[in-house]
C-alpha positions as CSV (number, residue, x, y, z in Angstrom):
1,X,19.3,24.9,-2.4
2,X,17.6,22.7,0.4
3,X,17.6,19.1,0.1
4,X,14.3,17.5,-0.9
5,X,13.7,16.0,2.9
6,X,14.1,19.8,4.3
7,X,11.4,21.0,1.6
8,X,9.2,18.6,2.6
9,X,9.3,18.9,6.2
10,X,9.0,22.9,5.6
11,X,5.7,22.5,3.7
12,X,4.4,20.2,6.3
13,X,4.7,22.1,9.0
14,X,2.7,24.9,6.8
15,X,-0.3,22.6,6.1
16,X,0.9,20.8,3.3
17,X,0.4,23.8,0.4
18,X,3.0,26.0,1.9
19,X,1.4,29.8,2.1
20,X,-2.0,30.2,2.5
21,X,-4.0,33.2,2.7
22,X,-1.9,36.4,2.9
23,X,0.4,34.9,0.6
24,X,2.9,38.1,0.2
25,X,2.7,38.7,3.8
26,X,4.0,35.0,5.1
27,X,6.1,35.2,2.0
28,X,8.1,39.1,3.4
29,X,8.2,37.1,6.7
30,X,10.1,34.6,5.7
31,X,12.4,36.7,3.8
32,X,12.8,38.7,6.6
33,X,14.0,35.6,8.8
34,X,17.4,36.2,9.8
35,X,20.3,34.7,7.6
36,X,22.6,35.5,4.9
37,X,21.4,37.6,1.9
38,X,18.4,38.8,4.2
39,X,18.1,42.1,2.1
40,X,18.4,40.4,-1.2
41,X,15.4,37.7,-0.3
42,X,13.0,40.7,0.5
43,X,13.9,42.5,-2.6
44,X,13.2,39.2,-4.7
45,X,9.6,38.9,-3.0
46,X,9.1,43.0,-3.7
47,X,10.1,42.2,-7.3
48,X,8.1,39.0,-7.4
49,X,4.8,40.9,-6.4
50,X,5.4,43.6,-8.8
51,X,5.7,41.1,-11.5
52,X,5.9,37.3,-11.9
53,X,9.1,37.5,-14.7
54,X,11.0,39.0,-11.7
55,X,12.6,35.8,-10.2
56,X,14.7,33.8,-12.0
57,X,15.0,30.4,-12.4
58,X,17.0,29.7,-9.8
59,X,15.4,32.2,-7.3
60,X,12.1,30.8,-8.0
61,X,13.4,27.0,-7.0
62,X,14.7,28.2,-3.8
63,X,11.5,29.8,-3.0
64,X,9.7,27.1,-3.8
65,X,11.9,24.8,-1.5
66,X,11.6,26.8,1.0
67,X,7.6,27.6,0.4
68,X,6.4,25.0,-1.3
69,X,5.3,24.6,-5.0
70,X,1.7,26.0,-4.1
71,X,2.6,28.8,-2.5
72,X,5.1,30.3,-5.0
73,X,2.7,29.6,-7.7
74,X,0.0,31.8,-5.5
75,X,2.4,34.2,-4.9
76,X,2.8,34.9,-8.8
77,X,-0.5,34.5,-9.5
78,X,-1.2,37.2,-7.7
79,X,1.2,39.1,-9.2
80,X,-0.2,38.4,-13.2
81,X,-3.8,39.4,-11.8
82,X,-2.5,42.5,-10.5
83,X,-0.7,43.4,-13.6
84,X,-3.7,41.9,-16.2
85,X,-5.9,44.4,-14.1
86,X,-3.5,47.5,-13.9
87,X,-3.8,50.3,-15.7
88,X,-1.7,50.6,-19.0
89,X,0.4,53.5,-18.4
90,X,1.0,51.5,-15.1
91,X,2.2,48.6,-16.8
92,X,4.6,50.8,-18.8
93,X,5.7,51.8,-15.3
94,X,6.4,48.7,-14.0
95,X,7.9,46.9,-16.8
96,X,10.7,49.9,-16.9
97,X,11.5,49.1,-13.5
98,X,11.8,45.0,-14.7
99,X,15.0,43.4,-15.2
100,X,13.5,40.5,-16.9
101,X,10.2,39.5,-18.0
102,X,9.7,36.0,-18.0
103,X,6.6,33.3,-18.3
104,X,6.4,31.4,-15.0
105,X,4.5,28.6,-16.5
106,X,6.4,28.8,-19.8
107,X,9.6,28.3,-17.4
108,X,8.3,24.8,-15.5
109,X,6.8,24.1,-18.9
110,X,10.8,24.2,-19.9
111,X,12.0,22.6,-16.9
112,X,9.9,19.4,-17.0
113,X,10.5,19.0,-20.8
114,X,14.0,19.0,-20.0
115,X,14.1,16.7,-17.5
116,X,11.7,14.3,-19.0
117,X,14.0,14.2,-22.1
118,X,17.0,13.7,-20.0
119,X,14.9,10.6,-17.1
120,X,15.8,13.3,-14.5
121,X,13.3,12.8,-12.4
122,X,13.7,14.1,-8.7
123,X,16.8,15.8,-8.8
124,X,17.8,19.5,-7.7
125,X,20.1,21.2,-9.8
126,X,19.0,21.2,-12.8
127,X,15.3,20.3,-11.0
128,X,14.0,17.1,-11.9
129,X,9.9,16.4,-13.7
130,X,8.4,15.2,-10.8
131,X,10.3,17.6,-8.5
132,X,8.9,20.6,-10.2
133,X,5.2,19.2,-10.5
134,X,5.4,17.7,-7.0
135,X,3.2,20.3,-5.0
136,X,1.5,22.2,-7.4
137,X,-2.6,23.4,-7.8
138,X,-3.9,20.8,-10.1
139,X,-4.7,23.7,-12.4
140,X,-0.8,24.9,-13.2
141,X,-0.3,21.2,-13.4
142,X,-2.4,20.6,-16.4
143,X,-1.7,24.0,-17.9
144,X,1.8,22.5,-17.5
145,X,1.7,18.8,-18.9
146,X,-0.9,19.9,-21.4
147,X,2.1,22.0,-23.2
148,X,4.1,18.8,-23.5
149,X,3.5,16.5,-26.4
150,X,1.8,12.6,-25.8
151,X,4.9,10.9,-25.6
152,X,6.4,13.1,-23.1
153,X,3.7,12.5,-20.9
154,X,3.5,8.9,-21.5
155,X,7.0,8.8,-20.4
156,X,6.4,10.9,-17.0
157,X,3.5,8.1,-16.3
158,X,5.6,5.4,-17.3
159,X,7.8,6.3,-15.0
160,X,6.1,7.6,-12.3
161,X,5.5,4.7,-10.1
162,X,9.4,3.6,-10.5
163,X,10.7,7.1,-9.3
164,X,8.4,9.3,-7.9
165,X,8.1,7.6,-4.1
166,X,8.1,9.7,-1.6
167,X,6.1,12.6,-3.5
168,X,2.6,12.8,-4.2
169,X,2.4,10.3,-6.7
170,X,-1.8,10.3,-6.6
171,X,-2.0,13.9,-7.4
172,X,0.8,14.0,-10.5
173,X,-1.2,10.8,-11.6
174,X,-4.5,12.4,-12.3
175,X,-3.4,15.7,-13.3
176,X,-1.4,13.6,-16.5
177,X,-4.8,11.9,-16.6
178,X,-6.1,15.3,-16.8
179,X,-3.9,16.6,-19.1
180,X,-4.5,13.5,-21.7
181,X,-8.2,13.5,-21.3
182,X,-10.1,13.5,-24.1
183,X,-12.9,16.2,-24.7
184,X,-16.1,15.7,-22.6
185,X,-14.6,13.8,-19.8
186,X,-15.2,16.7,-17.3
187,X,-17.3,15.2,-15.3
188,X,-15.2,12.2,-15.0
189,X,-12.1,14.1,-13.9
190,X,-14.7,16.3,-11.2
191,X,-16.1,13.1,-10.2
192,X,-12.5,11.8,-9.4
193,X,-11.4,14.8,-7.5
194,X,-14.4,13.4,-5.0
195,X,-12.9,9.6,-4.8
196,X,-9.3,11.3,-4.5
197,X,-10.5,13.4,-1.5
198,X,-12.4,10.7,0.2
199,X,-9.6,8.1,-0.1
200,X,-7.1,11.2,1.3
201,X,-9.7,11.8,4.4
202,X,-9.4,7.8,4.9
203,X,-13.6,8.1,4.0
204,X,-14.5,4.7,2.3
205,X,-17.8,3.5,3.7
206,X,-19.5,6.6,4.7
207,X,-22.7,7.7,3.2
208,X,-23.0,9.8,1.3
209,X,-19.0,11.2,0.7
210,X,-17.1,8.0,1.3
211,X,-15.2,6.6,-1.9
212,X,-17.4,3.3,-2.7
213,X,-21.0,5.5,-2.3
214,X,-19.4,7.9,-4.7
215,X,-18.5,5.3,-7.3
216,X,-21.4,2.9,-6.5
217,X,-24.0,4.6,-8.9
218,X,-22.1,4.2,-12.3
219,X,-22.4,1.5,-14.7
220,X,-19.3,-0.5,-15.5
221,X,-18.6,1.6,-18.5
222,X,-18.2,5.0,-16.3
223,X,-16.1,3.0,-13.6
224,X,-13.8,1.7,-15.9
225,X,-13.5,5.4,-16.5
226,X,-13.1,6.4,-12.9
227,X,-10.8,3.2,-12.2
228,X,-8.2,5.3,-14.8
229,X,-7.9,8.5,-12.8
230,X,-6.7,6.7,-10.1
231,X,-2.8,6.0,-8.7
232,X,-1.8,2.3,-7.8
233,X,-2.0,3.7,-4.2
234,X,-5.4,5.0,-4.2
235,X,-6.7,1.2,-6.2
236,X,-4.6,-0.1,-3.4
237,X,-6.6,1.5,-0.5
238,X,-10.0,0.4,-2.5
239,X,-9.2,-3.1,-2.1
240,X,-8.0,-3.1,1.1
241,X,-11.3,-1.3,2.3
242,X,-13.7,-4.2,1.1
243,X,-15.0,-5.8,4.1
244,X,-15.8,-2.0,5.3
245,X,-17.8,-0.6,1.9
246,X,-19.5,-4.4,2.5
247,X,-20.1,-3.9,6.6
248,X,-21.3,-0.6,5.3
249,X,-23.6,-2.2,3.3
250,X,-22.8,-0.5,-0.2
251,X,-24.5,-2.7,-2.7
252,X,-21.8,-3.3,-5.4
253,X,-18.7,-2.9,-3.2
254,X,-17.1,-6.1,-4.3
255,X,-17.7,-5.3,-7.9
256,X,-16.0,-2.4,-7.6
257,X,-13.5,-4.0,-5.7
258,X,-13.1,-6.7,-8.3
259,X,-12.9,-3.8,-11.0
260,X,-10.1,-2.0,-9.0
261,X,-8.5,-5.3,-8.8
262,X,-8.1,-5.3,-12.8
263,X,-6.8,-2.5,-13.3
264,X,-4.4,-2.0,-10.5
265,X,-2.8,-5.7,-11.8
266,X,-2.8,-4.2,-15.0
267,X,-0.4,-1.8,-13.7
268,X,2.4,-3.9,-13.5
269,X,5.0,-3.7,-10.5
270,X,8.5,-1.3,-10.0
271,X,11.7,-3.1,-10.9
272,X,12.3,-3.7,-7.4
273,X,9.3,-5.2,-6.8
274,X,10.2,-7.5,-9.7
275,X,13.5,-8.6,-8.2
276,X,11.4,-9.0,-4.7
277,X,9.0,-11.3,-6.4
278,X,11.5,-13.1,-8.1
279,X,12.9,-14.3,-5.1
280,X,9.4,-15.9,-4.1
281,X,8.6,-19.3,-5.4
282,X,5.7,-20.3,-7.8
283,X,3.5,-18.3,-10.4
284,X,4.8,-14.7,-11.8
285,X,1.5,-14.0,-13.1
286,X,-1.5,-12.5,-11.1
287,X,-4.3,-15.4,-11.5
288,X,-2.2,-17.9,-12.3
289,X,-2.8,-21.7,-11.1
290,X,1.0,-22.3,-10.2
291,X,0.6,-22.0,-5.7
292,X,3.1,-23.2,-3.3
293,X,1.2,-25.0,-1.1
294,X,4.1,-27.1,1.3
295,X,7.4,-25.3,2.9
296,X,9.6,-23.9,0.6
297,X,12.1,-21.5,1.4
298,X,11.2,-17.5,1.6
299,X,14.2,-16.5,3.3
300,X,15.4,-14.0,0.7
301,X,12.5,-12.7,0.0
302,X,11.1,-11.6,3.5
303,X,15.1,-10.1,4.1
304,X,14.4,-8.1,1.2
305,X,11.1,-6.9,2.3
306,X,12.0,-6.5,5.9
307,X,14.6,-3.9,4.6
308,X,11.8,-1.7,3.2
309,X,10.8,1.2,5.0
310,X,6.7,1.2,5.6
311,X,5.1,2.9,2.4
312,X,7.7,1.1,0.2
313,X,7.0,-2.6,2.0
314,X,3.2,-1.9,1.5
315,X,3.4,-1.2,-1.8
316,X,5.6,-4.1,-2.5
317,X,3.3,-6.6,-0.9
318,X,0.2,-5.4,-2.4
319,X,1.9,-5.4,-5.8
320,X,1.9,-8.6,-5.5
321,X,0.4,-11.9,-7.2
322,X,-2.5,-13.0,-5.1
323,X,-0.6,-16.7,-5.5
324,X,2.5,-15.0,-3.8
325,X,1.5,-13.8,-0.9
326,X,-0.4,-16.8,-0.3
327,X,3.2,-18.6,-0.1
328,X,4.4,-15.8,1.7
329,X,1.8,-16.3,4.5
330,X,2.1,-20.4,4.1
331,X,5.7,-20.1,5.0
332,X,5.7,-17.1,7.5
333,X,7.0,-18.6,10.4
334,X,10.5,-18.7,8.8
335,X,10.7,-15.1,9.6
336,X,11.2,-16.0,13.3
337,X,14.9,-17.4,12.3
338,X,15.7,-14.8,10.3
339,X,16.9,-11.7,12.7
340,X,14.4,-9.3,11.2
341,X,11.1,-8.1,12.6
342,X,8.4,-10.5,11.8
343,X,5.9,-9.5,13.4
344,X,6.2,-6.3,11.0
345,X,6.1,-8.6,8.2
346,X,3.3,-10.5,9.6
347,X,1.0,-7.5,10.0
348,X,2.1,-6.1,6.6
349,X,1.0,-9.3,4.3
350,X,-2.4,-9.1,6.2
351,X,-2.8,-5.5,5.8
352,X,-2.5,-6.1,1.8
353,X,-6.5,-7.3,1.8
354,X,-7.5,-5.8,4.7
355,X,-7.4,-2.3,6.9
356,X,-5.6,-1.5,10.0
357,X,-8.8,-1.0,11.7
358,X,-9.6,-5.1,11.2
359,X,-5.9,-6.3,12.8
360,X,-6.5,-5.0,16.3
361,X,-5.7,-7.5,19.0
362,X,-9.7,-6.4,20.5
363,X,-11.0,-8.7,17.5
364,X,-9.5,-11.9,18.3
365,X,-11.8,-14.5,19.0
366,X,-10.6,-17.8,19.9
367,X,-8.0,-19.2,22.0
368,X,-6.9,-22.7,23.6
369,X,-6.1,-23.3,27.4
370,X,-4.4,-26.2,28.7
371,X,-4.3,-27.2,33.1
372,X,-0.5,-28.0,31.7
373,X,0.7,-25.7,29.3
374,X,3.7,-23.6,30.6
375,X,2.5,-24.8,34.2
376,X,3.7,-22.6,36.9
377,X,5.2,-24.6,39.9
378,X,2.2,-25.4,42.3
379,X,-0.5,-24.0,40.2
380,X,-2.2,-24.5,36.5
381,X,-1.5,-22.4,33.8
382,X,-1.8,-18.9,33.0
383,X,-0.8,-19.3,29.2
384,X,-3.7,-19.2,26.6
385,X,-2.7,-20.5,22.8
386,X,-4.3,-17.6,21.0
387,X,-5.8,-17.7,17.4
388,X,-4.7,-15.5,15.1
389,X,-8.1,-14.0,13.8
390,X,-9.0,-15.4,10.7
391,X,-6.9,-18.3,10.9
392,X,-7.4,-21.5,12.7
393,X,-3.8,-22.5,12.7
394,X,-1.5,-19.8,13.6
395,X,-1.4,-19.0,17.3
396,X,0.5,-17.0,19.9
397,X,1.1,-17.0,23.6
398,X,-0.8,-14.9,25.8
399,X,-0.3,-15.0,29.8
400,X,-3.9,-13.9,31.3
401,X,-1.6,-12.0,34.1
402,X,-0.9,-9.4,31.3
403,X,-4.8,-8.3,31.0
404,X,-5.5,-6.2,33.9
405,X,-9.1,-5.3,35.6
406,X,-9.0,-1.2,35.2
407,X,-11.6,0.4,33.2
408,X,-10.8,3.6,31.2
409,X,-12.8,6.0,29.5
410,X,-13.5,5.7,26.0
411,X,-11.8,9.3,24.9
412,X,-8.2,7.2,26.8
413,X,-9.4,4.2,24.8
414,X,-9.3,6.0,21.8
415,X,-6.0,7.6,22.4
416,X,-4.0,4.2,23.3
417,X,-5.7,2.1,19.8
418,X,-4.6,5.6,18.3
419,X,-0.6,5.1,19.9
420,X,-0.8,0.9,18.9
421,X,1.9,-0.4,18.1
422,X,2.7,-4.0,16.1
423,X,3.0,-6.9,18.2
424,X,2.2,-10.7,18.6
425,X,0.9,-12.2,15.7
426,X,1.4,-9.3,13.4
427,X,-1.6,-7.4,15.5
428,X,-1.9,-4.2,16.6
429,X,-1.6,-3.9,20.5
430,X,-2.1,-1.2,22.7
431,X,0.3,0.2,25.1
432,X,-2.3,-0.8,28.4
433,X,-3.9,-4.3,28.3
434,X,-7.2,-3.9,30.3
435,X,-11.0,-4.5,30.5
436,X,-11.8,-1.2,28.8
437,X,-8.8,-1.7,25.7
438,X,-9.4,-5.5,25.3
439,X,-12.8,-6.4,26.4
440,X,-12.4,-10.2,24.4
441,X,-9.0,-11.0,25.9
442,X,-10.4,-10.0,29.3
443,X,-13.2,-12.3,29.4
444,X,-11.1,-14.7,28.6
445,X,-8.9,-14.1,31.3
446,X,-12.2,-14.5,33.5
447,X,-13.2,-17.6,31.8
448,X,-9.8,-19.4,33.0
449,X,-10.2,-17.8,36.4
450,X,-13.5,-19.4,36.6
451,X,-12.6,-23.0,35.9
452,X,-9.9,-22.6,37.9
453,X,-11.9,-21.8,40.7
454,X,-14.3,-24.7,39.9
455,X,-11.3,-26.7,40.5
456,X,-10.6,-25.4,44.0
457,X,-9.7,-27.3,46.7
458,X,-9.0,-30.4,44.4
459,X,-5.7,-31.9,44.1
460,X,-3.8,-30.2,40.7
461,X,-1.6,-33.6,40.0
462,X,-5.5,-35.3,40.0
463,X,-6.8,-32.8,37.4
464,X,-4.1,-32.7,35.8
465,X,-3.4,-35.9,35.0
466,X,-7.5,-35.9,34.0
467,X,-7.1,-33.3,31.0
468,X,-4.0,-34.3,29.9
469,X,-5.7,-35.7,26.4
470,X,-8.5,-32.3,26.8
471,X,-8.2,-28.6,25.9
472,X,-10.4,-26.1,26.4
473,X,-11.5,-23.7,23.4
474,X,-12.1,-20.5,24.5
475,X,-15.1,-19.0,21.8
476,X,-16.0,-15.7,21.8
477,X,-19.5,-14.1,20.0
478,X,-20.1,-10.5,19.0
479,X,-21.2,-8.1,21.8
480,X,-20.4,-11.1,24.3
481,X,-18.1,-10.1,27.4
482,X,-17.7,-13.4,28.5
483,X,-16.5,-15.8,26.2
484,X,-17.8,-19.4,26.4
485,X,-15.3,-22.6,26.9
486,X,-16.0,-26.0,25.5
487,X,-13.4,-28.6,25.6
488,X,-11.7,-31.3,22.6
489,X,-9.6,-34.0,22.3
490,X,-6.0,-32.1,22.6
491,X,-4.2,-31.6,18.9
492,X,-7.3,-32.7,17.7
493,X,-7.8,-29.9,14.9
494,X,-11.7,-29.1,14.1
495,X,-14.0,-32.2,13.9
496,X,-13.7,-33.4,10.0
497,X,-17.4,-35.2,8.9
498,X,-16.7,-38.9,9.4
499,X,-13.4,-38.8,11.2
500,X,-12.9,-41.0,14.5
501,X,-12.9,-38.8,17.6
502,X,-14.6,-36.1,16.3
503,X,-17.3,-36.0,18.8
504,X,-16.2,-33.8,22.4
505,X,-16.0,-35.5,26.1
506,X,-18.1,-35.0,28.7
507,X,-18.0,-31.2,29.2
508,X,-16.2,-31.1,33.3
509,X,-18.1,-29.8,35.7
510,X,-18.9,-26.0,36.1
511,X,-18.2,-25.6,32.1
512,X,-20.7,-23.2,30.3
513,X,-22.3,-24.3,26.9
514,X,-20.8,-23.3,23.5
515,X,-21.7,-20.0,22.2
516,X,-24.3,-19.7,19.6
517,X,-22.9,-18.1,16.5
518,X,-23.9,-14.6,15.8
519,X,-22.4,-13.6,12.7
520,X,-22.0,-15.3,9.5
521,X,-18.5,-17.1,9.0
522,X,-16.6,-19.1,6.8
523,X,-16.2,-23.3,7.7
524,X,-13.9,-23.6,10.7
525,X,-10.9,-24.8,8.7
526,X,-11.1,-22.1,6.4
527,X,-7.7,-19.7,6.3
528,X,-8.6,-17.0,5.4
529,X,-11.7,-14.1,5.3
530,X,-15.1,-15.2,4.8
531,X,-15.5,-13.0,1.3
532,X,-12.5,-14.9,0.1
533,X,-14.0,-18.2,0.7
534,X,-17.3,-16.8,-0.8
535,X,-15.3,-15.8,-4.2
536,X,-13.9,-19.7,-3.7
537,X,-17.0,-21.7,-3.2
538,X,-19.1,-19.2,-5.5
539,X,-22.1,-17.9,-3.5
540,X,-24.1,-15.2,-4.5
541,X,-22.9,-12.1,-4.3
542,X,-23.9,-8.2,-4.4
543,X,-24.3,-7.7,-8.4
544,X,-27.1,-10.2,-9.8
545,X,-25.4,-12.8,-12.5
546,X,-22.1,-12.4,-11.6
547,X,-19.8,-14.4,-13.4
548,X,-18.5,-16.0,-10.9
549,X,-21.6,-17.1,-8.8
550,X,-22.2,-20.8,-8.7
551,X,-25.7,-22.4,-8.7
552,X,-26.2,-24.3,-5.4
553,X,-26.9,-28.0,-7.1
554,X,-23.4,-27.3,-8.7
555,X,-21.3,-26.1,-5.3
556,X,-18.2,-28.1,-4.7
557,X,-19.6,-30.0,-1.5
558,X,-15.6,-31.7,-1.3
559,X,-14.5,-28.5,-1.1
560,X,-16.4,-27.5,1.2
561,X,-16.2,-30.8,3.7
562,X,-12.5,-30.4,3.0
563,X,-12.9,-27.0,4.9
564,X,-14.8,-28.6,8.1
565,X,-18.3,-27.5,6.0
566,X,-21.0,-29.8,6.7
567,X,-24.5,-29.3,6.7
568,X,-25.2,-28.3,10.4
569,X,-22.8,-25.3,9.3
570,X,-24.6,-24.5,6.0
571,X,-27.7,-24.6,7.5
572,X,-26.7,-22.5,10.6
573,X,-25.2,-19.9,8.2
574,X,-28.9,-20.0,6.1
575,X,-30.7,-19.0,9.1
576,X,-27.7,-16.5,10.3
577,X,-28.2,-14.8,6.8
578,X,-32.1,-15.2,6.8
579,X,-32.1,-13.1,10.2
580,X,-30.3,-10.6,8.7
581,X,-32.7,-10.5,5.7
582,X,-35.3,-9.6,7.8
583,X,-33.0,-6.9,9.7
584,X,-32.5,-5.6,6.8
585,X,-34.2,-5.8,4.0
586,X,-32.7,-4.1,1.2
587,X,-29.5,-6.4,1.7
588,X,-29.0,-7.3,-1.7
589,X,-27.6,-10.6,-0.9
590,X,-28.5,-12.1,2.7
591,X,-31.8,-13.3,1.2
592,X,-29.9,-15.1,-1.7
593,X,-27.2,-16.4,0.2
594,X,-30.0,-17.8,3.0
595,X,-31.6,-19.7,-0.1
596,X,-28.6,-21.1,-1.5
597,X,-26.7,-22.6,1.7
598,X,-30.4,-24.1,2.6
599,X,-29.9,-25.8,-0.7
600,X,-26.0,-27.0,0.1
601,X,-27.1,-28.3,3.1
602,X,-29.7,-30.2,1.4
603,X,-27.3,-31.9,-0.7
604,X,-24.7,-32.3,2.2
605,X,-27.1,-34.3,3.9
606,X,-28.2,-36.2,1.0
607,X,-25.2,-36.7,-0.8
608,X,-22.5,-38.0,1.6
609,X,-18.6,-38.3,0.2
610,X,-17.1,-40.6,-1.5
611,X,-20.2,-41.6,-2.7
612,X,-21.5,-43.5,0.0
613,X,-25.2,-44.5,0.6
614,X,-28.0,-41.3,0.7
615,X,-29.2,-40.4,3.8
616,X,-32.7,-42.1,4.4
């Protein structure tokens, strides 16, 4: 019998459901394929056709590893329509000419009792449960689990997760939610074969078939409901999707996110993931108040995860505490000592609350040049200190040499982001660094080049020595080529309300003013995305009395001055968000949000820390 990898590659390469459309003709063809037992395969497909008892057991597993589940089950399908429609006296005919007449269902029914009893799960010989379901039309599926009593199926959901990786774990999932549903709940389990094919065609945000617009009209009774049908994976891929459905502008998104959240923690984790979390200092519980917040030693746990393959080092991450990855990302520059691949370890703990699509070197926005840094002999540097988007801390070397001038088309655009590969910073990078794939990067590049060339003709020692104690930040805006360079006190971090030296030099000669936001953000000292820090500081958010929206005159202004929030920042984010309002207005939150942070910055003014005296 072929090995489970063979069978898998075999269905692949026939569209995933093995035969479609002429069924028995693809099905002779194969048998026909040269090989031992030629003649006997082709009699077993005549005999199949004539009748679905015709195959045994045995026969019916190798066609099915060599087919695919779907297939086979089409195959005899075909075959019980053909006989439930024949003639009697040709039904008399045919079963003379039978062997055997067996139940196909009756004999996976069999099968998958069997192995459920015994925890045989994905073997061959006998086949294990999730083997023989593996594949199968949703409807044989159900007809299948529905034989076997509640416990049996609890047992093949308990331990699904645990040892079904590698199969279709989403698609055994709801058909036991199928097959356990209680009467009335068709259109629940309809409405979830929409979500299940949106998620599969990667649609989250689209109106009107992505996953968030389907769920979006239910109350919070019927999504509870929907939340059930759905795998770890699929929960998984809602959560990650937020700042999409929200972009997208779907008016509960991080509801439902929050919803998704629930249940997927409810879900527990694998054994290995256990041991894998174990290894990670703090809290074991999702939510719970024990973080790491200094160096402590991850070692052993990013070894462990570095020796995942990709689907099992996703899942592993996302499964999770939200307080564990946070010391995981504190602590990740411990993976550079390690001899393992940390930028693929970088990229994966990011990609646990966020898409692909959103850790694409073309979305970093910020970097740091210095006349000195790396100098090259007889000229000033060519090195920019990049930010890692969405944090102000962690940065990477990038020499502007490596960003050429080409332009591309966008169809060769597409196809390099579509080849990326993992690089710097846990980023995505494309194979060609030019004007066309990284636009930000580039005008960056020409940013240098022009203060460079203000420069000209002056001695280097000179300026040098001038900016030793300056560096320039490098800011980029939405939709601007060329990003704008301000300069800083060097190490100086981002200006903290009240501390010494937080005020800029003299911007040198030739320098072009900051750029004006043009997008709503979180403070600058913020790690993090902004709809995390707006679930920290408690703004309001898409659903109306949410319980976890705080009341401006009750906002933690420490916390917020703590994160470099003060109230030119509050009050530039009010009028970001008002402008949006008026863009557009069925936003359910810009409006809101514009109100409150006019409030906060209010009280920032007027209510200065440490209780010092009001501002008159």
């Amino acid at each position: 019998m072929a090995d489970k990898t063979t069978s898998s590659e075999l269905r692949s390469e026939r569209g995933g459901d093995g035969l479609k459309g002429t069924t028995a003709d693809h099905a002779a063809n194969e048998a026909e394929s040269p090989g031992p037992d030629r003649g006997t395969r082709a009699s077993q497909v005549q005999g199949a056709q004539a009748s679905p008892g015709w195959l045994s057991a045995a026969e019916v597993g190798y066609w099915q590893q060599t087919l695919g589940n779907q297939a086979v089950g089409r195959l005899l399908r075909q075959a019980r329509e053909r006989q439930a429609a024949a003639p009697s006296s040709q039904l008399r005919v045919q079963r003379q000419g039978l062997a055997v007449q067996r139940s196909w269902i009756g004999d996976r029914t069999d099968w998958v009792r069997t192995a459920t009893r015994a925890g045989n799960w994905v073997g061959d010989d006998p086949p294990g449960a999730y083997s023989v379901l593996n594949g199968m039309s949703m409807e044989d599926m159900v007809r299948i689990l529905q034989a076997l009593t509640g416990a049996e199926r609890k047992k093949l959901s308990d331990n699904l997760d645990e040892h079904g990786v590698g199969l279709d774990q989403a698609r055994m999932h709801q058909g036991l939610m199928r097959a356990s549903a209680a009467a009335g709940e068709s259109f629940f389990q309809d409405l979830s074969d929409k979500v299940h094919a949106a998620i599969r065609a990667n649609k989250f945000g689209e109106y009107p078939d992505g996953a968030f617009w389907i769920i979006n009209p239910l109350n919070a009774q019927d999504r509870a409901k929907i939340m059930r049908f759905l795998a770890r994976d699929h929960l998984d891929e809602l959560i990650a999707h937020r700042g999409v459905a929200v972009a997208a502008g779907v008016p509960n998104a991080n509801l439902i996110v929050g919803e998704a959240t629930t249940v997927r923690e409810g879900q527990g984790a694998t054994a290995k993931e256990k041991s894998i979390a174990n290894l990670i200092p703090g809290a074991q519980k999702a939510g719970a108040r024990e973080v790491q917040t200094g160096v402590t030693d991850c070692g052993p746990a990013f070894k462990a995860l570095a020796a995942l393959n990709d689907f099992d080092l996703r899942r592993a991450i996302r499964a999770l505490s939200r307080d564990k990855r946070s010391t995981l990302e504190i602590n990740i520059d411990q993976v550079d000592g390690l001899g393992i691949d940390g930028n693929r370890l970088r990229h994966f703990i990011r990609l646990a609350d966020t898409t692909s699509d959103e850790l694409r070197a073309s979305l970093i926005t910020d970097g740091i040049w210095q006349p000195n840094y790396k100098q090259p002999p007889g000229d000033y540097s060519h090195t920019l200190k990049v930010n890692l988007p969405g944090s102000v801390t962690a940065t990477f070397d990038l020499v502007i040499d490596e960003v050429g001038d080409e332009e591309m088309s966008a169809e060769e655009v597409d196809r390099l982001w579509g080849e990326a590969k993992i690089g710097r910073g846990g980023l995505l990078w494309p194979a060609k660094l030019n004007k066309s794939t990284v636009p930000n990067l580039w005008g960056m590049k020409q940013s240098v080049r022009q203060q460079i060339a203000n420069w000209h003709g002056q001695d280097i020692l000179f300026i040098i020595q001038a900016f030793l104690a300056v560096e320039f930040v490098l800011h980029l805006g939405v939709g601007i080529t060329m990003p704008q360079m301000t300069s800083r006190p060097r190490g100086s971090g981002p200006p903290k309300p009240g501390a010494p030296g937080g005020e800029e030099p003299a911007t040198p000669p030739g320098t072009p003013p900051p750029a004006k936001a043009t997008k709503p953000s979180a403070p600058p000292g913020y790690k993090g995305p902004q709809h995390k820090f707006g679930d920290e500081i408690g703004w309001p958010k898409e659903h109306k009395g949410s319980a976890t929206e705080v009341p401006p005159e009750k906002a933690d202004l420490g916390k917020l001055r703590q994160y470099g929030g003060d109230e030119n920042w509050a009050s530039e984010q009010a009028q970001l968000y008002r402008d949006i309002a008026k863009k557009n207005p069925k936003n359910p939150t810009a409006a809101r949000r514009a109100d409150w942070l006019d409030q906060v910055a209010n009280r920032l003014k007027n209510e200065p820390p440490s209780g010092g005296p009001k501002a008159e």
